[in-house]
PyMOL Python script that loads the backbone (N, CA, C, O; Angstrom):
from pymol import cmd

cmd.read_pdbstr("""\
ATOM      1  N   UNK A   1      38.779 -33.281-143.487  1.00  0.00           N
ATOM      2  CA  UNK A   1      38.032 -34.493-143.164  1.00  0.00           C
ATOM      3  C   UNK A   1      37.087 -34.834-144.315  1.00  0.00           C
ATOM      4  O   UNK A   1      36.537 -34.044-145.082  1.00  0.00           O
ATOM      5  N   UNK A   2      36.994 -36.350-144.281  1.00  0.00           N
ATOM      6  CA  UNK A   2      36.151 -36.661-145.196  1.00  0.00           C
ATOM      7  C   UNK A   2      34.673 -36.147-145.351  1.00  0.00           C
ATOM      8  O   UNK A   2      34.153 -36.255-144.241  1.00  0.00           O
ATOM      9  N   UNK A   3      33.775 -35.633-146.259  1.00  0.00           N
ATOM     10  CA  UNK A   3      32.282 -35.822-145.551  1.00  0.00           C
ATOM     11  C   UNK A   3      31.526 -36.657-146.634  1.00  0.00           C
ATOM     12  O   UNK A   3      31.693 -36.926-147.823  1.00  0.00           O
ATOM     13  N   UNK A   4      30.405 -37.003-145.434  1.00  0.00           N
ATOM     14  CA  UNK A   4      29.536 -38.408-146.146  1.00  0.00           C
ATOM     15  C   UNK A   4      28.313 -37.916-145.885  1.00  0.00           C
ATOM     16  O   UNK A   4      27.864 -37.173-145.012  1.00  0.00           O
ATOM     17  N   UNK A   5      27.586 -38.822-147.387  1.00  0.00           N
ATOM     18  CA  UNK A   5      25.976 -37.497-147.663  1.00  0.00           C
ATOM     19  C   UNK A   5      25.222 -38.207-146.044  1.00  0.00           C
ATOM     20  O   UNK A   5      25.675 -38.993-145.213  1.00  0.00           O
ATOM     21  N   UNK A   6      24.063 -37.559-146.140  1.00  0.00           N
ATOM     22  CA  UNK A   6      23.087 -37.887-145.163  1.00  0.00           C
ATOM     23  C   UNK A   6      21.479 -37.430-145.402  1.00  0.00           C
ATOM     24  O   UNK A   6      21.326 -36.612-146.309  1.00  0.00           O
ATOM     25  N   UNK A   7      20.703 -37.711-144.946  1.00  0.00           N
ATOM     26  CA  UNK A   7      19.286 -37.243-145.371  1.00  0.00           C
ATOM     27  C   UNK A   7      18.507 -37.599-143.722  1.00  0.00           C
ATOM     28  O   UNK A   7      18.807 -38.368-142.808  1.00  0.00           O
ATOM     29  N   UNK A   8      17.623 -36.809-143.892  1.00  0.00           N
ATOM     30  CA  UNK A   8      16.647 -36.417-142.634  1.00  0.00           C
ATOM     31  C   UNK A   8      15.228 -36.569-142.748  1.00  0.00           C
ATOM     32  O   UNK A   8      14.884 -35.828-143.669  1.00  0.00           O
ATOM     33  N   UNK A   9      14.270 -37.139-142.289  1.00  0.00           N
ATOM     34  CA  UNK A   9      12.824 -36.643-142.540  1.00  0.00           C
ATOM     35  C   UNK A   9      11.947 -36.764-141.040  1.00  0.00           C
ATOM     36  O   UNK A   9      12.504 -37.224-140.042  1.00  0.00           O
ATOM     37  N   UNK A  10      10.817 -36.394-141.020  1.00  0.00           N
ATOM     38  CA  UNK A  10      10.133 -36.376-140.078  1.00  0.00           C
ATOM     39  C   UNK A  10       9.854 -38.082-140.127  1.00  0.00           C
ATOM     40  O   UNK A  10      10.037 -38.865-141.059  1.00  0.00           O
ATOM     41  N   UNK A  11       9.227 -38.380-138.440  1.00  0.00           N
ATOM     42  CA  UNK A  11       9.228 -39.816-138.227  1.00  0.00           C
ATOM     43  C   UNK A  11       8.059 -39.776-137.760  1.00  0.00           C
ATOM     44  O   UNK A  11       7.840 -39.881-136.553  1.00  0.00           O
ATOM     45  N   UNK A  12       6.948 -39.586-138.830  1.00  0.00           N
ATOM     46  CA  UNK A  12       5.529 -39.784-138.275  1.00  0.00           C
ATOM     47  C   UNK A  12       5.392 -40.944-137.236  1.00  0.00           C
ATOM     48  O   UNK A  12       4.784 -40.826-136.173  1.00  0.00           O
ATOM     49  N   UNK A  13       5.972 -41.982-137.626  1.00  0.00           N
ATOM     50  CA  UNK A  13       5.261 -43.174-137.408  1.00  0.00           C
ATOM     51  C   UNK A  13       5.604 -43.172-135.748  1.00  0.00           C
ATOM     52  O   UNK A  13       4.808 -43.628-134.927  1.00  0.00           O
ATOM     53  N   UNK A  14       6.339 -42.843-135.545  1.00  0.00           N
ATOM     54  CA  UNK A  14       6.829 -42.649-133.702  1.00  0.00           C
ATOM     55  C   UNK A  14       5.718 -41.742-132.927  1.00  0.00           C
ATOM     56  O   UNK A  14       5.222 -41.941-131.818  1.00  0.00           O
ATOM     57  N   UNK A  15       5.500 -40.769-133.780  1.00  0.00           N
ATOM     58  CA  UNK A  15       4.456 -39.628-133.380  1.00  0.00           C
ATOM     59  C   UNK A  15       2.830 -40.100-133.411  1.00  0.00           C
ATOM     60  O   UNK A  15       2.013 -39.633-132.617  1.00  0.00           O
ATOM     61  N   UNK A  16       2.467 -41.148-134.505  1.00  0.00           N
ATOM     62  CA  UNK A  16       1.230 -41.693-134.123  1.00  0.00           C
ATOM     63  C   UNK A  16       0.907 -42.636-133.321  1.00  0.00           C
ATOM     64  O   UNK A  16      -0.239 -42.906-132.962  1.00  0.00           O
ATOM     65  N   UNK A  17       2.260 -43.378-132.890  1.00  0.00           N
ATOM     66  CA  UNK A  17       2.552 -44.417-131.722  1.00  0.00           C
ATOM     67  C   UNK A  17       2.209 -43.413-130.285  1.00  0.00           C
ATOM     68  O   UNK A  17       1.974 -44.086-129.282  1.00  0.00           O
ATOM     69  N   UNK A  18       2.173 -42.342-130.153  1.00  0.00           N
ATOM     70  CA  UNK A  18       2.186 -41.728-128.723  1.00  0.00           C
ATOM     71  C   UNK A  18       3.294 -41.470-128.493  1.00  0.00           C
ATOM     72  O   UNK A  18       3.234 -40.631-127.595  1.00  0.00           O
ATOM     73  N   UNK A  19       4.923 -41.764-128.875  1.00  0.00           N
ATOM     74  CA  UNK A  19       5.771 -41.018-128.863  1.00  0.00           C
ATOM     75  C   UNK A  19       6.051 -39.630-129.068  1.00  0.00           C
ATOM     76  O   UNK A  19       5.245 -38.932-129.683  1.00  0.00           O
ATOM     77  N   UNK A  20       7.294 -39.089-128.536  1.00  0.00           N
ATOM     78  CA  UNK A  20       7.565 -37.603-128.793  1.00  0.00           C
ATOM     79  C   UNK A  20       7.821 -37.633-130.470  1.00  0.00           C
ATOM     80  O   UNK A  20       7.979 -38.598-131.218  1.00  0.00           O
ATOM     81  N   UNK A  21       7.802 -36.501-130.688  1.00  0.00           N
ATOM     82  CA  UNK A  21       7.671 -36.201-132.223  1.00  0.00           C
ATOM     83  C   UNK A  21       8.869 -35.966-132.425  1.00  0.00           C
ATOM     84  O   UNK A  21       9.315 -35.031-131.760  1.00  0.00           O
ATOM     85  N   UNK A  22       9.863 -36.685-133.391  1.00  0.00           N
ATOM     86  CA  UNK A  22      11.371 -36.601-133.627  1.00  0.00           C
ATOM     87  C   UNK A  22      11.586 -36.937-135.389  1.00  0.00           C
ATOM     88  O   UNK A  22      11.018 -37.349-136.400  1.00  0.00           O
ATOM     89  N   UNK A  23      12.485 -36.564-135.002  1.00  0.00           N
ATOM     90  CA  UNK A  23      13.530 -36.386-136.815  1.00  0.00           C
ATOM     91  C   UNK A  23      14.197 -38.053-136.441  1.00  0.00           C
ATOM     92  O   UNK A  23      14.545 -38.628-135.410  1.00  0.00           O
ATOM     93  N   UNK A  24      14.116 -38.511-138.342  1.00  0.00           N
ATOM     94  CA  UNK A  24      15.320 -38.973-137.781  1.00  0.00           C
ATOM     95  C   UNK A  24      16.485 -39.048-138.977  1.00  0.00           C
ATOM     96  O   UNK A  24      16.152 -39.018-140.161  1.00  0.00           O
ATOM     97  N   UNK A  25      17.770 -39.139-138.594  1.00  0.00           N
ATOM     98  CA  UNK A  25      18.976 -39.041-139.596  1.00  0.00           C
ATOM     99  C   UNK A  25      19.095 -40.039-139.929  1.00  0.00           C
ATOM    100  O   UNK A  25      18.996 -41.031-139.207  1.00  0.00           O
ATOM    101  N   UNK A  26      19.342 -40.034-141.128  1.00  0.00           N
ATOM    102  CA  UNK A  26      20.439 -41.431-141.629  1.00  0.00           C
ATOM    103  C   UNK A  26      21.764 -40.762-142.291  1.00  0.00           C
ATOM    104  O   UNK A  26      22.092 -39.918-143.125  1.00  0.00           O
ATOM    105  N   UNK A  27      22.286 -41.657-141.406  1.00  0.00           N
ATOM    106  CA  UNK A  27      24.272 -41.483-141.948  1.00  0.00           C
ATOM    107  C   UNK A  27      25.127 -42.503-141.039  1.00  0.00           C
ATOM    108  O   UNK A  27      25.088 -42.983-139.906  1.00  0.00           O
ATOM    109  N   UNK A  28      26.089 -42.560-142.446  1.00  0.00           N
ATOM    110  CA  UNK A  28      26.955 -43.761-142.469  1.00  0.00           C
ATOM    111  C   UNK A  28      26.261 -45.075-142.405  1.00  0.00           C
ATOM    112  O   UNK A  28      27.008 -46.009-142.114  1.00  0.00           O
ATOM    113  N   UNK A  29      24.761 -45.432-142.647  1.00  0.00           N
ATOM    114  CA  UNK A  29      24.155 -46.665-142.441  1.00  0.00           C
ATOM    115  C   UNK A  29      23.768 -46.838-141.127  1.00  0.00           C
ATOM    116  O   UNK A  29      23.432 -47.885-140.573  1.00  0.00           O
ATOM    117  N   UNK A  30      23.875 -45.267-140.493  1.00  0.00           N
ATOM    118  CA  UNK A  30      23.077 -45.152-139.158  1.00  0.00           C
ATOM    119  C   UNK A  30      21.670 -44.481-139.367  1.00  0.00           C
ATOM    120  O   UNK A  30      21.585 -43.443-140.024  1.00  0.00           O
ATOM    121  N   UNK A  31      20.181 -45.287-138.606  1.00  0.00           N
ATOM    122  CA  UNK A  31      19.449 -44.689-138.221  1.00  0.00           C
ATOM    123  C   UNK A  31      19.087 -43.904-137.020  1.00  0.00           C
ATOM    124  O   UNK A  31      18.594 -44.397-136.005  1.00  0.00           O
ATOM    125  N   UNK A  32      19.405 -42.450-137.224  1.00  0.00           N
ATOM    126  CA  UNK A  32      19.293 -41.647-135.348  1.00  0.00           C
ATOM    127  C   UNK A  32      18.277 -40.920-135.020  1.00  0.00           C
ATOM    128  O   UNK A  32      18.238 -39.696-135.147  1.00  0.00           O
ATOM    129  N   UNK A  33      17.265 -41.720-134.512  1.00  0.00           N
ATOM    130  CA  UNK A  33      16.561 -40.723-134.301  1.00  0.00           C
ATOM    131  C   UNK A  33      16.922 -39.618-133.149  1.00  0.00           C
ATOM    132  O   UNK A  33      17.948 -39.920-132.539  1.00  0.00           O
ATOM    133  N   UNK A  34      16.243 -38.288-132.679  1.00  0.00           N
ATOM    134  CA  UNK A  34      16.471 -37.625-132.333  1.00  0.00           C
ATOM    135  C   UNK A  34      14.957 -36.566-132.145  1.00  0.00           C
ATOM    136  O   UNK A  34      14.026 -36.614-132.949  1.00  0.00           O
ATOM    137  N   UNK A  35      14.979 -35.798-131.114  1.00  0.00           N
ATOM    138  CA  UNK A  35      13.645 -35.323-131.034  1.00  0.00           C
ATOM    139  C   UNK A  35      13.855 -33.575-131.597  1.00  0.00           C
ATOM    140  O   UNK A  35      12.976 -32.856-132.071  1.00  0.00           O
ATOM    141  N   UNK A  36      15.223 -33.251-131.366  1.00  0.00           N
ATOM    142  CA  UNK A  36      16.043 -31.908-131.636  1.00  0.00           C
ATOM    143  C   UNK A  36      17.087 -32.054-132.794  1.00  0.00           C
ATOM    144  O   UNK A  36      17.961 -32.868-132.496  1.00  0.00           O
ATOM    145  N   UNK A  37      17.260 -31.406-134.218  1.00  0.00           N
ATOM    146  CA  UNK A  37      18.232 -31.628-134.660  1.00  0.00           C
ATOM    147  C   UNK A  37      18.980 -30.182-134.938  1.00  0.00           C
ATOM    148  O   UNK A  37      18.353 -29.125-135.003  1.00  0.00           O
ATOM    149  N   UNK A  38      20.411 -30.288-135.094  1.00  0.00           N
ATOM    150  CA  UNK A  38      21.004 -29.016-135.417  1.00  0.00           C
ATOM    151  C   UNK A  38      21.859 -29.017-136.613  1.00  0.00           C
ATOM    152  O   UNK A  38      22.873 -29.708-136.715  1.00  0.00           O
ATOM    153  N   UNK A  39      21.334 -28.076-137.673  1.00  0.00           N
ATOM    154  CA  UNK A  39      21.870 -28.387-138.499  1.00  0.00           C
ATOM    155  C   UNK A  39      23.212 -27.852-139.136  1.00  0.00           C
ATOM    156  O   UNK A  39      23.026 -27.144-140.125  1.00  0.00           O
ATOM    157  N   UNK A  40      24.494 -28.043-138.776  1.00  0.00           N
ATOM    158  CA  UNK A  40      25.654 -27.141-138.935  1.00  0.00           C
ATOM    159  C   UNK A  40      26.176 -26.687-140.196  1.00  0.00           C
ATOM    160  O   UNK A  40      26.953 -25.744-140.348  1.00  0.00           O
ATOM    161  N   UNK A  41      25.378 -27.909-141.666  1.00  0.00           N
ATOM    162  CA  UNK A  41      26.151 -27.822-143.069  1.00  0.00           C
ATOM    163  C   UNK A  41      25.142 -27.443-143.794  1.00  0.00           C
ATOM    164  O   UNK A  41      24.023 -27.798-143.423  1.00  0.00           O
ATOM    165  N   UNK A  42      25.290 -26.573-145.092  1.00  0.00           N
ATOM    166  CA  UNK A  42      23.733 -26.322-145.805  1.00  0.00           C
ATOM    167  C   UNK A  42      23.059 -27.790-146.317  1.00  0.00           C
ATOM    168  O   UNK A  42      23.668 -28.819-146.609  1.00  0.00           O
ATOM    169  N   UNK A  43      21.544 -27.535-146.330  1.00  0.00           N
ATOM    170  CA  UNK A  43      20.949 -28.665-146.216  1.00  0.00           C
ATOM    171  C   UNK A  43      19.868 -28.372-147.734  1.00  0.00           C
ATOM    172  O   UNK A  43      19.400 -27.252-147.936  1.00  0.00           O
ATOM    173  N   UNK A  44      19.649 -29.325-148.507  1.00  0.00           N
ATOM    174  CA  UNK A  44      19.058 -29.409-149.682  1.00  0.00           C
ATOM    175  C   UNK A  44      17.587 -29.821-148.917  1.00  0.00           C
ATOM    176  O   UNK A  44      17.501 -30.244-147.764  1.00  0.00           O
ATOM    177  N   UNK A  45      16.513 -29.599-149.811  1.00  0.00           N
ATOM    178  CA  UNK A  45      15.067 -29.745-149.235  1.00  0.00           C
ATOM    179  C   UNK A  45      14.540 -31.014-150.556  1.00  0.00           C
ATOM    180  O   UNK A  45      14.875 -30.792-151.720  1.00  0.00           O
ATOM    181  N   UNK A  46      13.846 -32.093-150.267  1.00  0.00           N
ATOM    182  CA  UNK A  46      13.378 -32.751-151.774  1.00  0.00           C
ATOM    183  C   UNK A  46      11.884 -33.338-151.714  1.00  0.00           C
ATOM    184  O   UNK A  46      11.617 -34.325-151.028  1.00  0.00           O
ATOM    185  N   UNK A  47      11.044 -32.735-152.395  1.00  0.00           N
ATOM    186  CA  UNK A  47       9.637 -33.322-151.860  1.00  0.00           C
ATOM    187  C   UNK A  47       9.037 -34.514-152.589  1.00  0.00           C
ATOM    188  O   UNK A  47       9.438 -34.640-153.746  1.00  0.00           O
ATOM    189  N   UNK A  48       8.348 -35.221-152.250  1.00  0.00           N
ATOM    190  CA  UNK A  48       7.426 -36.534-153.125  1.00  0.00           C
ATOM    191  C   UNK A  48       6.510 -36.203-153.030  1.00  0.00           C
ATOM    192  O   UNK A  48       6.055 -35.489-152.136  1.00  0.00           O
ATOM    193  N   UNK A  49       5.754 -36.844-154.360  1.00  0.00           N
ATOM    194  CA  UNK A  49       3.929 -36.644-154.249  1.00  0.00           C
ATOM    195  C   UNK A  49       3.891 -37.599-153.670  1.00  0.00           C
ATOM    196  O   UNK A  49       4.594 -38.596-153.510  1.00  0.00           O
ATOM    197  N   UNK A  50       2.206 -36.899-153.066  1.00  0.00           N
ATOM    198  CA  UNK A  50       1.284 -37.751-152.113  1.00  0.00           C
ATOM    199  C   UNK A  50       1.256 -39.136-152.605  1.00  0.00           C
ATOM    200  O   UNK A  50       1.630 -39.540-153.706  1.00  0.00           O
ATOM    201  N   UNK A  51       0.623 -39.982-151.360  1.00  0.00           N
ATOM    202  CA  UNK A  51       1.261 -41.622-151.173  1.00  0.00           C
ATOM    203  C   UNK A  51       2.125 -41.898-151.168  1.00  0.00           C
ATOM    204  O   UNK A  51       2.166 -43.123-151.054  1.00  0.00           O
ATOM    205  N   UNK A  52       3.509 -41.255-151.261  1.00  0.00           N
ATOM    206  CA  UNK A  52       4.865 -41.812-150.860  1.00  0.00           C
ATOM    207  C   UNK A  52       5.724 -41.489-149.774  1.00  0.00           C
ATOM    208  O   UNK A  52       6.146 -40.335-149.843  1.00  0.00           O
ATOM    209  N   UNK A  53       6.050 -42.033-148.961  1.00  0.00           N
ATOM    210  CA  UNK A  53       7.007 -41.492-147.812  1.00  0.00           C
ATOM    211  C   UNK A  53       8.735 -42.084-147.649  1.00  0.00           C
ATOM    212  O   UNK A  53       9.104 -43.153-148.138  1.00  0.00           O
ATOM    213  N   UNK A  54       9.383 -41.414-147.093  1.00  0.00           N
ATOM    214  CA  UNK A  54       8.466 -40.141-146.196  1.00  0.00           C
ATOM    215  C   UNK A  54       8.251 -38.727-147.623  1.00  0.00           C
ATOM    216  O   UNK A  54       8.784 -38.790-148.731  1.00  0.00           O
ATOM    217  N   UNK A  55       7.489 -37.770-147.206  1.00  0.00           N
ATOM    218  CA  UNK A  55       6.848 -36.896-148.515  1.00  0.00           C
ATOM    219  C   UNK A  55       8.192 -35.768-148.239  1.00  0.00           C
ATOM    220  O   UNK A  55       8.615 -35.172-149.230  1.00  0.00           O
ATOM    221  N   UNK A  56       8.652 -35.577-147.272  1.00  0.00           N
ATOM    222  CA  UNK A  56      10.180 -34.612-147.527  1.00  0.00           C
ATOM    223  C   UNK A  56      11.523 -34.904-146.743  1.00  0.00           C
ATOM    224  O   UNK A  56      11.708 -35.249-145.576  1.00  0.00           O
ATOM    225  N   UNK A  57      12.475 -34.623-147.878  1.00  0.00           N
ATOM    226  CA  UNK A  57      13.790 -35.232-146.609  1.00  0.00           C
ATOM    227  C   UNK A  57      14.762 -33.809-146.801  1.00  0.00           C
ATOM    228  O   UNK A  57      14.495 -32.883-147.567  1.00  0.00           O
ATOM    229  N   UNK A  58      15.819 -33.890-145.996  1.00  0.00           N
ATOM    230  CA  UNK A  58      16.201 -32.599-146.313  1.00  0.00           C
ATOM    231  C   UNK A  58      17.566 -33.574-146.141  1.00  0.00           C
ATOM    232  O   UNK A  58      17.715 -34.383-145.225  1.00  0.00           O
ATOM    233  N   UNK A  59      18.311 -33.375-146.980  1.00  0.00           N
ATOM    234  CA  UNK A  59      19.896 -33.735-147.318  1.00  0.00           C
ATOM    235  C   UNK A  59      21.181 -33.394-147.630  1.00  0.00           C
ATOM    236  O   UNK A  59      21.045 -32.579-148.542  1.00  0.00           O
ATOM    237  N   UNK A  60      22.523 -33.551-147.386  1.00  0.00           N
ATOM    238  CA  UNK A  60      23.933 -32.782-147.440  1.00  0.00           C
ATOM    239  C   UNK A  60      24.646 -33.684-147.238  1.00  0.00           C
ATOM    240  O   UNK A  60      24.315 -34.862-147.106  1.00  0.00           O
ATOM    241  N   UNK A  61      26.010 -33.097-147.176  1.00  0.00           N
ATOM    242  CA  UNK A  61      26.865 -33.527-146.811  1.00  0.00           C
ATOM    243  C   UNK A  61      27.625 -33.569-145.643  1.00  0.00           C
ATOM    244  O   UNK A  61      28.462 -32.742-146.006  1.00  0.00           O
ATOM    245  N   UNK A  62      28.055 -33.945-144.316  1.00  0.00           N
ATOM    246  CA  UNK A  62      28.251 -33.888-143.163  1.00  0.00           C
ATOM    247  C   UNK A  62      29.725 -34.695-142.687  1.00  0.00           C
ATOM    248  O   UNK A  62      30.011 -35.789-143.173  1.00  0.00           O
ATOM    249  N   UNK A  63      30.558 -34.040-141.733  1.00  0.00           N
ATOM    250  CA  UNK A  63      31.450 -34.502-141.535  1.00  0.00           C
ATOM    251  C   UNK A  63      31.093 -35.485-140.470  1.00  0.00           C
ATOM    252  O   UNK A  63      31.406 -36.610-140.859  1.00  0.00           O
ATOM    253  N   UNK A  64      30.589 -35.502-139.343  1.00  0.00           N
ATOM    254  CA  UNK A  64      29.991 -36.149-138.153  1.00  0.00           C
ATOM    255  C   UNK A  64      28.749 -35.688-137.673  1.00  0.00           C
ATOM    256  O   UNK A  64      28.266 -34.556-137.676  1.00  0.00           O
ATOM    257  N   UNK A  65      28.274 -36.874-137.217  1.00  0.00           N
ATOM    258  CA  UNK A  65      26.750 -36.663-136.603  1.00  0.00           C
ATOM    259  C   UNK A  65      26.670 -37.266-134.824  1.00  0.00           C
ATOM    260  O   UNK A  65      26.650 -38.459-134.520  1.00  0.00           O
ATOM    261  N   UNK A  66      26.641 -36.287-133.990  1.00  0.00           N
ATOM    262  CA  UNK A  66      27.179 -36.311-133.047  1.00  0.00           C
ATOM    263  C   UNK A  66      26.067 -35.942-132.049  1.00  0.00           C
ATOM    264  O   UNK A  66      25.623 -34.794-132.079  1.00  0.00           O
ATOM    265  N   UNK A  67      25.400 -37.185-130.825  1.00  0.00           N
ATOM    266  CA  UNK A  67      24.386 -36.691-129.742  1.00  0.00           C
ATOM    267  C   UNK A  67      25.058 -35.711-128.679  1.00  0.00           C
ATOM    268  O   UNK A  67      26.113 -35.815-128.053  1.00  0.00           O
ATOM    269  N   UNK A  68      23.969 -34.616-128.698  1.00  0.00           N
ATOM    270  CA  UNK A  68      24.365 -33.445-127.331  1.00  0.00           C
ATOM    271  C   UNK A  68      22.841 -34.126-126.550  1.00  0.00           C
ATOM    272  O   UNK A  68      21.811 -33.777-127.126  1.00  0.00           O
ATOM    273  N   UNK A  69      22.702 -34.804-125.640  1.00  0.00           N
ATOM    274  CA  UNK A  69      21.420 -34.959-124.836  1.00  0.00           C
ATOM    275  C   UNK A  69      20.829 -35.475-126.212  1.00  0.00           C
ATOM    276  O   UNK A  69      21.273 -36.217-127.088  1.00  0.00           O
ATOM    277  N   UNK A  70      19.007 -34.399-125.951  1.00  0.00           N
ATOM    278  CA  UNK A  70      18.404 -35.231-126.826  1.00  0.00           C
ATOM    279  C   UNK A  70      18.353 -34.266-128.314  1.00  0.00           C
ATOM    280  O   UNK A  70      17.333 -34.293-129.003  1.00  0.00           O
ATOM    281  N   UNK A  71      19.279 -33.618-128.623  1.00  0.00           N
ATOM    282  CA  UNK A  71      19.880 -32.926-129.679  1.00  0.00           C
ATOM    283  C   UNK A  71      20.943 -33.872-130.563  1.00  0.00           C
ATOM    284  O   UNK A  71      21.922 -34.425-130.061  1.00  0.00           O
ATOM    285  N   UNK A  72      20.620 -33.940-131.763  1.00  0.00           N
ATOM    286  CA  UNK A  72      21.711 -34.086-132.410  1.00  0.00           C
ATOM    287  C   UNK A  72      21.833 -33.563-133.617  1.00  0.00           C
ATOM    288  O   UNK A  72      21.078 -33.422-134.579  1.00  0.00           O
ATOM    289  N   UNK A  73      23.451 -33.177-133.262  1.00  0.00           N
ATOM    290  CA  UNK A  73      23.948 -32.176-134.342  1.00  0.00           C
ATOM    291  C   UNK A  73      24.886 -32.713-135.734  1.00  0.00           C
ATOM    292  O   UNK A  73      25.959 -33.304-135.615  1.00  0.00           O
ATOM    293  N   UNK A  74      24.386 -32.451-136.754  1.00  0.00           N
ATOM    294  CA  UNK A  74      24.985 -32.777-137.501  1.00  0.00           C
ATOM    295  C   UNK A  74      25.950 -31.479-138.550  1.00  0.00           C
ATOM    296  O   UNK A  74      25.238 -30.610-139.054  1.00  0.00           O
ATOM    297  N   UNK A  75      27.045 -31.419-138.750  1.00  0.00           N
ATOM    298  CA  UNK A  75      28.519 -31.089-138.590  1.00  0.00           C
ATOM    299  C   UNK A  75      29.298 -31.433-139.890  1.00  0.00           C
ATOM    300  O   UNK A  75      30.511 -31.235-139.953  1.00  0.00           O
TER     301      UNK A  75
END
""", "prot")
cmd.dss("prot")
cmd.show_as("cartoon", "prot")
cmd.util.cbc("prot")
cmd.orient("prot")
């Protein structure tokens, strides 16, 4: 199967809204958020200096990104 990159970071901005505190993915030109993620493929870590966000994403390559409940696993 094909795989297509993807990147992850924390989603402050949901979390200072009073929301639950969640990740969220981007892949294939999808934004998912998610409050649980699982990560099935090795994942690269990349940080920014301060004032830029988001300040870390963690990124790979993934065959599918797939909701279990409020888990999603990426594969």
């Amino acid at each position: 199967m094909k795989k297509y990159a993807f990147f992850a970071h924390f989603n402050r901005i949901a979390m200072q809204r009073g929301d639950k505190a969640c990740w969220t993915v981007h892949f294939r030109g999808a934004c998912l958020p998610a409050v649980e993620v699982d990560f099935k493929v090795p994942v690269s870590t990349r940080f920014r200096p301060e004032g830029t966000q988001p300040r870390a994403t963690l990124r790979g390559m993934a065959t599918s990104v797939v909701y279990n409940g409020e888990r999603l696993v990426v594969a």
